[in-house]
C-alpha positions as a printed NumPy array, in Angstrom:
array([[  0.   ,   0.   ,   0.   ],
       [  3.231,   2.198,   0.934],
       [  4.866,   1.871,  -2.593],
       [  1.23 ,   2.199,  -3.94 ],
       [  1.046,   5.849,  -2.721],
       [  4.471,   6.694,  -3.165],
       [  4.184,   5.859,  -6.795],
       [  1.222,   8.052,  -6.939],
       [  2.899,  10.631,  -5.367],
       [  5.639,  10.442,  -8.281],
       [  3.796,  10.611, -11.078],
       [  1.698,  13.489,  -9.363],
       [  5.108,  15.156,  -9.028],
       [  6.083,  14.345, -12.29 ],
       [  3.267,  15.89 , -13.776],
       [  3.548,  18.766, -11.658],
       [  6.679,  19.083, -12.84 ],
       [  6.447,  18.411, -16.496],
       [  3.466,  21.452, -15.991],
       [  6.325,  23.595, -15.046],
       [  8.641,  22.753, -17.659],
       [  5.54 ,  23.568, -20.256],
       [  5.012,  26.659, -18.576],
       [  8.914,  27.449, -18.895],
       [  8.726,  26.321, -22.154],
       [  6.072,  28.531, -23.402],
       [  7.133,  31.54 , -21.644],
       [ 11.139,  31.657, -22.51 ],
       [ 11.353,  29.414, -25.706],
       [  8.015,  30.147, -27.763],
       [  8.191,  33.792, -27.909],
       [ 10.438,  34.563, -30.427],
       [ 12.436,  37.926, -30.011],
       [ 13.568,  39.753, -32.75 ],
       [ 17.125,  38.799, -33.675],
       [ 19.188,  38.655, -36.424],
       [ 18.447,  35.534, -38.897],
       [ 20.014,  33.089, -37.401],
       [ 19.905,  28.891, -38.826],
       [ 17.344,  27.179, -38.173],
       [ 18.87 ,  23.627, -36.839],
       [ 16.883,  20.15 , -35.759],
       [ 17.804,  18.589, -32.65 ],
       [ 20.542,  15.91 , -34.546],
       [ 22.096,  19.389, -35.737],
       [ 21.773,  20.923, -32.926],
       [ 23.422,  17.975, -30.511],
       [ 26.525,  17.839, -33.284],
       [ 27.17 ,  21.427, -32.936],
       [ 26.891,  20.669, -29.513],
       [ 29.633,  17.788, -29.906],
       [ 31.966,  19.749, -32.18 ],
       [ 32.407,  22.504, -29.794],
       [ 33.615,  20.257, -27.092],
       [ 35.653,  17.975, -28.997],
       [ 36.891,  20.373, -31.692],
       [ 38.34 ,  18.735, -35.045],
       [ 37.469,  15.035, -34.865],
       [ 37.403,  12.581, -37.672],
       [ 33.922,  11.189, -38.45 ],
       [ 33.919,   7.709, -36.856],
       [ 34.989,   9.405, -33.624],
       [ 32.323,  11.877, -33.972],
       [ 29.689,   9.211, -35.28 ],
       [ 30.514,   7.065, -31.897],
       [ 30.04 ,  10.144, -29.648],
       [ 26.903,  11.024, -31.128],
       [ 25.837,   6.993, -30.873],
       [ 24.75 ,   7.171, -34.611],
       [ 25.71 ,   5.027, -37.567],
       [ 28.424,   6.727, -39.777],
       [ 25.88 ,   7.471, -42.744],
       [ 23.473,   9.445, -40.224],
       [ 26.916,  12.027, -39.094],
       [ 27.582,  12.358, -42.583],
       [ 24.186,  13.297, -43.009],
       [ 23.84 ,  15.556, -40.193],
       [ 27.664,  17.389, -41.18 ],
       [ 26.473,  17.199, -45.145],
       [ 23.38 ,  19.506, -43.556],
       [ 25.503,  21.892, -41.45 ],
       [ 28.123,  22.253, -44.159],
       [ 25.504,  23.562, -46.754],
       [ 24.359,  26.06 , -43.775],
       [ 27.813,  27.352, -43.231],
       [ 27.976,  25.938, -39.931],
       [ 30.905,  22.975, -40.097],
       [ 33.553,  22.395, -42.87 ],
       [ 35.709,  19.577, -43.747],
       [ 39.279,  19.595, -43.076],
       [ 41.845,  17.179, -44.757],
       [ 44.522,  15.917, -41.991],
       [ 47.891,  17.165, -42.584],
       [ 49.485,  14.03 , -41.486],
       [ 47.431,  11.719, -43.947],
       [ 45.458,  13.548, -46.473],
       [ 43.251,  10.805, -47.166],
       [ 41.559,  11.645, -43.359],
       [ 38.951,  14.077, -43.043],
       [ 38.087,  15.493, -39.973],
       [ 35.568,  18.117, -38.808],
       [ 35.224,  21.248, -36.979],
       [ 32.859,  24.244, -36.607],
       [ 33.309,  27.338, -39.45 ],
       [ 33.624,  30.251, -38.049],
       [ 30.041,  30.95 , -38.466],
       [ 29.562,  27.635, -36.466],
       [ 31.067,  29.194, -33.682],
       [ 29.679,  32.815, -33.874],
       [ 26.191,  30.782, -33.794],
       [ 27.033,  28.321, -31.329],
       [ 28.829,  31.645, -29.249],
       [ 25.003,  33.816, -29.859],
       [ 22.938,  30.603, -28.246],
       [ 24.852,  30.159, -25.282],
       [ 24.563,  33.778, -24.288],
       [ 20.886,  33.175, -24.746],
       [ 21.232,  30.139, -22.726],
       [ 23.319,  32.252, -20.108],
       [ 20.237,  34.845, -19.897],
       [ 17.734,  32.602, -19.335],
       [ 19.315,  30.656, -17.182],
       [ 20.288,  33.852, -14.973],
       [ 16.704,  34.699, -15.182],
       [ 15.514,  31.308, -13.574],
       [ 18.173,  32.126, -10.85 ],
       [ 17.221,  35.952, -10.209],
       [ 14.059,  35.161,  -8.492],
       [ 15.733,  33.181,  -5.662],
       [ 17.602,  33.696,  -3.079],
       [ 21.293,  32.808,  -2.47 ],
       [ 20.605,  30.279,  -0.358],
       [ 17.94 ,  29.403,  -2.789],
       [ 20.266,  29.254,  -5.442],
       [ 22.842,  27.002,  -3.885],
       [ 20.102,  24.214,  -2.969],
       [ 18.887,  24.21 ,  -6.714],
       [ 21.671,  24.095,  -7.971],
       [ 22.651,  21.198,  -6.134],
       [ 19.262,  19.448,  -6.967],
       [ 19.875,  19.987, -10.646],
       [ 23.207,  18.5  , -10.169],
       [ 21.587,  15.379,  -8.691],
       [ 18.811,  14.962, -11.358],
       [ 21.187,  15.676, -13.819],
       [ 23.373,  12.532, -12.332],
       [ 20.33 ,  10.848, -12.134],
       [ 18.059,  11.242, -15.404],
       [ 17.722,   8.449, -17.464],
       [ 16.471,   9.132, -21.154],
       [ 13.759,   6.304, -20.338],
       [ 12.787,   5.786, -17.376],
       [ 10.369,   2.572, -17.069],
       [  8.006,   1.975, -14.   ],
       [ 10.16 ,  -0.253, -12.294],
       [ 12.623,   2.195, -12.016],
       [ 10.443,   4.76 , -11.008],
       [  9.117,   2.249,  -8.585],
       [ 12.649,   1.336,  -7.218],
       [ 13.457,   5.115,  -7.301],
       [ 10.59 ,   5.927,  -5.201],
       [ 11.128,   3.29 ,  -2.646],
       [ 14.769,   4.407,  -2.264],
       [ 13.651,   8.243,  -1.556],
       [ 11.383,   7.173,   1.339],
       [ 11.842,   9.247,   4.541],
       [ 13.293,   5.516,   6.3  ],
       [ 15.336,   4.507,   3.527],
       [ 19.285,   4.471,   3.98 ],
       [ 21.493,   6.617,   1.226]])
């Protein structure tokens, strides 16, 4: 009966909480502000950009592995960002027959633009607490962020549950 209610008690938070994230969602990301024209990337794009900045120049198995994709879908995804000015190809000077790639220049003026959007939003989630306030959500997004699975199934959220209750040992 115990694990019954806590379970209800998760998915009530959960939807509480994916209410929130709507709510975020459709006051910071719908509105559009006017900007300069900037390219419009899907998420694939998006999570390569993502990659290249990290990595810098990488060869395209490497980069195929990180992104967990077969080697046709990278080349896809870098064909894509090439033909938006985003990424270019780059012959290896110690064996030309390896090509690697990195972000253009406008890659990294556009990947430079979104994370000082990122940066402002993310200042404006924090501006409404206090320090204190702060500190203990940042710390809680440090633990979800250790502790989000891309697909979570009941079980888990079952065993989850039961190892969050108030008598459970850490």
């Amino acid at each position: 009966m115990k694990l019954l209610q806590k379970r209800n008690t998760i998915e009530s938070q959960s939807s509480q909480l994916l209410g929130y994230l709507d709510a975020l969602f459709r006051r910071l990301v719908l509105p559009r502000q006017l900007e300069e024209p900037s390219p419009e990337c899907s998420r694939e794009e998006m999570r390569a950009l993502i990659l290249l900045r990290t990595s810098g120049r990488t060869i395209m198995t490497d980069f195929a592995a990180e992104l967990g994709v077969p080697l046709s879908t990278a080349t896809h995804t870098i064909d894509r960002l090439v033909r938006k000015g985003l990424v270019m190809r780059v012959r290896s000077e110690q064996d030309r027959r390896i090509v690697q790639v990195e972000m253009s220049a406008a890659g990294v003026a556009f990947q430079t633009a979104l994370r000082a959007r990122h940066q402002a939003m993310a200042r404006s989630w924090l501006l409404p607490l206090s320090p204190a306030e702060r500190e203990t959500f940042l710390n809680l997004m440090s633990k979800i962020t250790q502790g989000a699975k891309p697909e979570a199934t009941s079980a888990h959220l079952a065993a989850s549950a039961e190892r969050s209750s108030p008598g459970a040992s850490h």
